[in-house]
N, C-alpha and C positions, 0 to 999 in steps of 0.2 A: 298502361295497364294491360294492354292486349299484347306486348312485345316479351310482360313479365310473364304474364300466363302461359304464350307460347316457349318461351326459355325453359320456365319449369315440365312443360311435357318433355322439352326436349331433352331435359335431364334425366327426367325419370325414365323416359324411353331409352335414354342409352344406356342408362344404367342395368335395366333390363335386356336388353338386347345386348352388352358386353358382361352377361355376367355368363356362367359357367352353367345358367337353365337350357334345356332343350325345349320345343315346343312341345314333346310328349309329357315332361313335368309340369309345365303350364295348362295345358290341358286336361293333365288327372289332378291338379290343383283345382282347378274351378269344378269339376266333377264333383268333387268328394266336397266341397263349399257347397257345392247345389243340394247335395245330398242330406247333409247337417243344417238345409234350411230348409228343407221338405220336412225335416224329422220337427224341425221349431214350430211347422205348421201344421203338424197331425199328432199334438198331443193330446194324446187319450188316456180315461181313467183319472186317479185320483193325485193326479200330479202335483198339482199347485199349493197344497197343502204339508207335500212331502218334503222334509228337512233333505232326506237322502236326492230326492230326484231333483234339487235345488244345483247341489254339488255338482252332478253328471252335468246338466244344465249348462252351469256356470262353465264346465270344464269346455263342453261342447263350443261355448261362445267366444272363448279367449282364443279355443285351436283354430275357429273360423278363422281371427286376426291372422295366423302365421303364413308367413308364405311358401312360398313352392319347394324351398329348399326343405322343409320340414314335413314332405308328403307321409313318410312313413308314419312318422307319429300323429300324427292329422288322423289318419286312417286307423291308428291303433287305437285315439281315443272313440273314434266312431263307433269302432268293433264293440270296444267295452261297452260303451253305451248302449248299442241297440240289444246285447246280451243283457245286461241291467233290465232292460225297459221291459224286454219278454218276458224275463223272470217276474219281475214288479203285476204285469199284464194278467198274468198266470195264475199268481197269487191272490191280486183282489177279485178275481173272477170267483176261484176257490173260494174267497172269504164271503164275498156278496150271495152266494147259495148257503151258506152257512148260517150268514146272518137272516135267509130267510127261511131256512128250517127253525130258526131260534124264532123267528118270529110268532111261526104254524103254533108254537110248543108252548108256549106263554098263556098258559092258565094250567088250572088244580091248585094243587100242592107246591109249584115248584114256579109258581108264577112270578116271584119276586128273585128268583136265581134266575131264570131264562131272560125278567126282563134287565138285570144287571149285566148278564151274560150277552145279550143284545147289544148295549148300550157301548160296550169294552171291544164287541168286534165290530162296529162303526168307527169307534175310535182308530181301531190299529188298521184301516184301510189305507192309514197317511203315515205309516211310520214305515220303519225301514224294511226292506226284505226279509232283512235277518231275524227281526219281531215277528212278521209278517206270520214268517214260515214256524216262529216257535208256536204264537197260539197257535194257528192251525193244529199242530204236533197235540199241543195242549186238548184242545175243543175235541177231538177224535178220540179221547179217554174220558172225558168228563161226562158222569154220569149225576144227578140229583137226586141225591140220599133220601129226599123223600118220596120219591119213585117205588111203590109196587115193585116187588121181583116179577118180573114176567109180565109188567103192565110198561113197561118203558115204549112200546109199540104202539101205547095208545096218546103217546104226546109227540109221536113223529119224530123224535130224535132219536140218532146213539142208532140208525138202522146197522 
């Protein structure tokens, strides 16, 4: 058992040590592995719920698998990702102030549109950027038709 286990290092060692890697490829291989499990362990935000940051996720754990000969791309999917994750970061920060001006606004006349209104930007904290960014777009124009002209100031939205 001990002679098989040493046999097999000694394969896999050679096989690494005659292949065509440098130790500076080996090197920035474990680098950028360490890097992509730093990132598995400082997820922040509304992650776990997100179909989209499922996908990067996924993406991120397969690249971990590849080895040193695939550094560029290793790196390239890192790159994407930590660009995703900013933007994502960015967004629900955006939305979670939103969702709490909706909150402040939730009575009058307009109490049962702010509290639906509410309700719809909890939801899309977990959906994709590309949502993400449309309500926002949306919620920055929407005004409550039963809203006073010139009293929209007194329910804290729409400043």
């Amino acid at each position: 058992m001990k002679f098989t286990f040493t046999f097999l290092i000694y394969l896999w060692m050679n096989s690494v040590l005659c292949s065509e890697l440098t130790a500076d490829q080996i090197k920035q291989a474990l680098e950028i592995d360490a890097i992509i499990k730093a990132e598995f362990e400082n997820v922040k935000g509304f992650a776990y719920c997100n179909d989209e940051y499922k996908e990067y996720h996924a993406e991120m754990k397969t690249a971990r698998k590849w080895g040193a000969k695939k550094n560029a791309k290793k790196l390239k999917v890192l790159h994407d990702y930590q660009r995703y994750n900013v933007e994502r970061l960015a967004l629900e920060k955006q939305l979670l102030g939103y969702c709490e001006e909706i909150q402040k606004a939730i009575r009058g006349k307009c109490h049962d549109t702010f509290r639906k209104l509410r309700i719809e930007c909890v939801d899309t904290l977990t959906k994709s950027n590309k949502e993400k960014g449309e309500f926002i777009e949306n919620l920055k124009a929407l005004k409550c038709v039963l809203m006073i002209m010139d009293k929209s100031r007194d329910y804290h939205f729409g400043k």
